[in-house]
C-alpha positions as CSV (number, residue, x, y, z in Angstrom):
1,X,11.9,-17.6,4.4
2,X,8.4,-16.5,4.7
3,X,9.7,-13.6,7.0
4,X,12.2,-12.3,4.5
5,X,10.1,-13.0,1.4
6,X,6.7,-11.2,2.9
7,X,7.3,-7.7,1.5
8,X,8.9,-8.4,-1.5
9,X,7.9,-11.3,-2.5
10,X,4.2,-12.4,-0.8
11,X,3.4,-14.6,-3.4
12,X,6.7,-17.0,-3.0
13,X,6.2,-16.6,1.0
14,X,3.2,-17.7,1.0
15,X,4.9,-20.7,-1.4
16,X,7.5,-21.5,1.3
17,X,4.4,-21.2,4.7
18,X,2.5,-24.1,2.8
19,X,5.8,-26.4,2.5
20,X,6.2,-25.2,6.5
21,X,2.3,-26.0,7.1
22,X,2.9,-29.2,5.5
23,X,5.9,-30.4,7.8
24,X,5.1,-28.6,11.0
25,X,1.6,-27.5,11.3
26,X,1.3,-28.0,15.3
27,X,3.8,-25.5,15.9
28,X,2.2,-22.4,17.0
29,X,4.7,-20.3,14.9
30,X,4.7,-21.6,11.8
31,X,0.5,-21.1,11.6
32,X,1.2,-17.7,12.5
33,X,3.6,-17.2,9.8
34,X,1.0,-19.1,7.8
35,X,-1.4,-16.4,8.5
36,X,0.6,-13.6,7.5
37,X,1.1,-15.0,4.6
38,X,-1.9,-15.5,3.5
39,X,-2.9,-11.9,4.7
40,X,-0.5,-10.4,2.5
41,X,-2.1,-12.2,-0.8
42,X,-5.4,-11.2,0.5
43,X,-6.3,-14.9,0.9
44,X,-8.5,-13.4,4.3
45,X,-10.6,-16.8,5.2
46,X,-7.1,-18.7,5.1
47,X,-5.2,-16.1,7.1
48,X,-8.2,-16.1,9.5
49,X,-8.0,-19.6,10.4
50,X,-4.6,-19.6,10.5
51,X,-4.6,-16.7,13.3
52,X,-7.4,-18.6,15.6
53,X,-5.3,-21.6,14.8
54,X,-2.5,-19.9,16.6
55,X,-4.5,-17.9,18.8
56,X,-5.8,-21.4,20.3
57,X,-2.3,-23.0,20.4
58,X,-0.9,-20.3,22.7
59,X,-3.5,-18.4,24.3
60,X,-1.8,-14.8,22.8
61,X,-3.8,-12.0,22.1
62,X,-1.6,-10.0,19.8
63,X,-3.4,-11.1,16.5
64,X,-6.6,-9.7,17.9
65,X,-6.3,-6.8,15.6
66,X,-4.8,-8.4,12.4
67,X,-7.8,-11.3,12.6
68,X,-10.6,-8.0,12.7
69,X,-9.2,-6.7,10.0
70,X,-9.5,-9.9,8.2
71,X,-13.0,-10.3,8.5
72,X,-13.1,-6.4,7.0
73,X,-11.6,-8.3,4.2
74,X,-14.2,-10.9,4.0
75,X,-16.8,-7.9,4.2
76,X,-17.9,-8.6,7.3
77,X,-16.9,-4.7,8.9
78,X,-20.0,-5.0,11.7
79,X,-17.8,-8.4,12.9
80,X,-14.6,-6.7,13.1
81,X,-16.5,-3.6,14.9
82,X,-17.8,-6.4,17.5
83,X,-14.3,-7.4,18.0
84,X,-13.2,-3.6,18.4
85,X,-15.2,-3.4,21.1
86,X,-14.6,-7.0,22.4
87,X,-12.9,-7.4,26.1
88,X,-9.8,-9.0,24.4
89,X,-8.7,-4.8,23.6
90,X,-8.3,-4.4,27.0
91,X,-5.2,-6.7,27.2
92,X,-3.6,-5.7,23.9
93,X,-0.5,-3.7,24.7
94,X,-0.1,0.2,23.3
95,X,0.3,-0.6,20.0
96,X,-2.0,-3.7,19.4
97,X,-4.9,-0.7,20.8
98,X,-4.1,1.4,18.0
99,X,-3.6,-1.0,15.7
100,X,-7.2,-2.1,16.4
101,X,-8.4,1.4,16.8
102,X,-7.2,1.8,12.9
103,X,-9.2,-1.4,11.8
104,X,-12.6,-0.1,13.4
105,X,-12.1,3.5,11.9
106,X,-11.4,0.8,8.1
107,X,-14.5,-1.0,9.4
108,X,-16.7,2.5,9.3
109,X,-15.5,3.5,6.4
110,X,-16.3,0.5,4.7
111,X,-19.7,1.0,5.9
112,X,-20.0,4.8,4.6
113,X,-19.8,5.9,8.3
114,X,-17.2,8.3,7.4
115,X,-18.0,11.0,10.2
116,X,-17.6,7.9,12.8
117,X,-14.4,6.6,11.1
118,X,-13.1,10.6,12.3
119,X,-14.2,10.3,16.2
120,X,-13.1,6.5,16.0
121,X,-9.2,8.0,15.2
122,X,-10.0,11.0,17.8
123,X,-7.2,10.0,20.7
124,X,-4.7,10.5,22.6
125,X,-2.1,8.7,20.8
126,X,-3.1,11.1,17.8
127,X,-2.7,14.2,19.8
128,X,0.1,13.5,21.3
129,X,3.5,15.4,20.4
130,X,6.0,12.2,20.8
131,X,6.9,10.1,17.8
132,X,6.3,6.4,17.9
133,X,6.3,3.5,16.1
134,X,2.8,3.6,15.1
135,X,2.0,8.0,15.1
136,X,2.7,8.2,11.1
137,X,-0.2,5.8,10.4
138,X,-2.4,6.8,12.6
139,X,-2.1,10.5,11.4
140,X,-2.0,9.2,8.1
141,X,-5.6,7.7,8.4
142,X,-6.9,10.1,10.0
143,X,-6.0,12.7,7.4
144,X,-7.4,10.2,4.9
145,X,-10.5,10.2,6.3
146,X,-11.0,13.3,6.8
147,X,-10.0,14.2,2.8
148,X,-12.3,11.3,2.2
149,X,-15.1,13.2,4.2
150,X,-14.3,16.9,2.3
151,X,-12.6,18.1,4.7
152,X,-9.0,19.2,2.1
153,X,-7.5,21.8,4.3
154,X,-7.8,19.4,7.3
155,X,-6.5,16.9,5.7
156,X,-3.5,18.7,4.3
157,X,-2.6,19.4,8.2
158,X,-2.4,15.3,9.3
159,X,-0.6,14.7,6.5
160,X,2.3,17.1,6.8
161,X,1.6,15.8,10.7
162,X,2.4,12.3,9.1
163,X,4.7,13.3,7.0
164,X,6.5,14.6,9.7
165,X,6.5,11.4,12.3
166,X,7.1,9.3,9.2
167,X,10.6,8.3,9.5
168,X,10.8,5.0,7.9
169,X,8.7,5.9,4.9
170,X,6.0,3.2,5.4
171,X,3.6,5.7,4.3
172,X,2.8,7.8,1.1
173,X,2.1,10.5,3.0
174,X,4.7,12.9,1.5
175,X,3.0,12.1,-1.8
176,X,-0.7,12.7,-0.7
177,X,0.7,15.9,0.6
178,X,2.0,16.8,-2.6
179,X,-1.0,15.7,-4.8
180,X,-2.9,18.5,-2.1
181,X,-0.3,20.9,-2.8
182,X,-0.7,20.7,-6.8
183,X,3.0,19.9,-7.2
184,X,3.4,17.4,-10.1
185,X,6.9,14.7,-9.7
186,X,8.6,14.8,-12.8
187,X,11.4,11.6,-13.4
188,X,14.5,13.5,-14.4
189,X,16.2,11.0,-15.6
190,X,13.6,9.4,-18.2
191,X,13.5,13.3,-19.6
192,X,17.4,12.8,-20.2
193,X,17.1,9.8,-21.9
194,X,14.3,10.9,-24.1
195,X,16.6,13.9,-25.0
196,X,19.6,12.0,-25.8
197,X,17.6,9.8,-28.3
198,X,15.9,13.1,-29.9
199,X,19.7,14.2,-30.1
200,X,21.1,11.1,-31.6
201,X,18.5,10.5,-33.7
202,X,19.2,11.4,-37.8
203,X,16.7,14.4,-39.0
204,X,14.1,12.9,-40.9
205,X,14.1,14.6,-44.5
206,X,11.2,16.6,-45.7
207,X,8.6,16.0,-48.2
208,X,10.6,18.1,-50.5
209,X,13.9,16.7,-50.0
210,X,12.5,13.2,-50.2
211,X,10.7,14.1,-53.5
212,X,14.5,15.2,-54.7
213,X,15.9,12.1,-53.5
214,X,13.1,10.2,-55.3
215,X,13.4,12.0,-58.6
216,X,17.9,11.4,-58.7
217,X,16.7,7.7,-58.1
218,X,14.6,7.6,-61.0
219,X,16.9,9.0,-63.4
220,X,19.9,7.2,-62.0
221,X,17.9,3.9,-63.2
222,X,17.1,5.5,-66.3
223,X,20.5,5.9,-67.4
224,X,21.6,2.3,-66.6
225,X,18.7,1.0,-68.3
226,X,20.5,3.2,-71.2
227,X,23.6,1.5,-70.4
């Protein structure tokens, strides 16, 4: 349940990882889930201790990233650089390296470094032609910085780039791109709606009919008064 809720519905995942916590907190899985789940409500000391927690319990590295990025939430971003640049890297797989390359460029940023944040994202992976899993963020931060340091036309490049090698839409890339571009979205179908009220709507009378319709009241009551 945490797994399915977690996107949608972070708040009831997290719900459903105490109740696991609760019943089965020596299993190294259900900490992990734990962790995520408190990640995804931005509950960063929890999640952080639920990462070592699993960390301990079966000696994987993989969360090596996700627990540096943690203490960037905690606003600790010289810790999470430390762990950038800790031995551990060296035994995360493809992914986990960028993934952790991503949190050190967060890390300078959150320090004003933005100039370092751009060489930090400088690599291979984003040079490279081939599409994979992890190219449309990568190109996305990088374009993000690199708007962030002034550099607009740059920044327009990386984020067709990401636009491009986004295929899952996990970014809003396409809409950053857009926003560059000048080109305002427009919901078509809240426009039709607005016109089909304004069309089934009665005409509101004028002052000068309404003062008519006032007067025929008036005499209307006048002559059953008469009456």
């Amino acid at each position: 349940m945490v797994a399915r809720l977690l996107d949608e519905d972070p708040e009831g995942a997290y719900g459903y990882s105490r109740v696991a916590l609760r019943l089965a907190s020596r299993v190294a899985a259900v900490r992990e889930a734990a962790g995520f789940a408190a990640y995804a409500n931005q509950k960063y000391g929890e999640a952080l201790a639920e990462f070592r927690a699993a960390k301990r319990m079966t000696g994987n590295i993989d969360l090596w990233p996700v627990m540096a990025d943690c203490e960037r939430g905690l606003g600790r971003p010289e810790k999470a650089l430390d762990m950038a640049g800790a031995p551990e890297v060296h035994k995360l797989d493809k992914a986990g390296q960028v993934e952790m390359r991503l949190v050190a460029a967060g890390a300078r940023r959150d320090m004003g470094q933005l100039d370092a944040a751009i060489v930090t994202l400088q690599s291979p992976e984003l040079a490279a032609n081939s599409v994979q899993p992890w190219t449309a963020r990568l190109r996305y931060a990088y374009a993000d910085a690199l708007l962030a340091a002034g550099r607009e036309g740059e920044a327009r490049e990386w984020f067709a780039k990401a636009v491009e090698a986004d295929r899952d839409g996990s970014t809003d890339a396409s809409d950053r791109l857009a926003e560059l571009d000048g080109v305002e979205f427009v919901d078509a179908l809240v426009e039709d709606e607005d016109e089909d009220d304004e069309a089934q709507a009665p005409d509101s009378p004028t002052a000068e009919e309404a003062d008519t319709e006032a007067d025929t009241e008036d005499e209307d009551e006048r002559g059953d008064d008469k009456d």
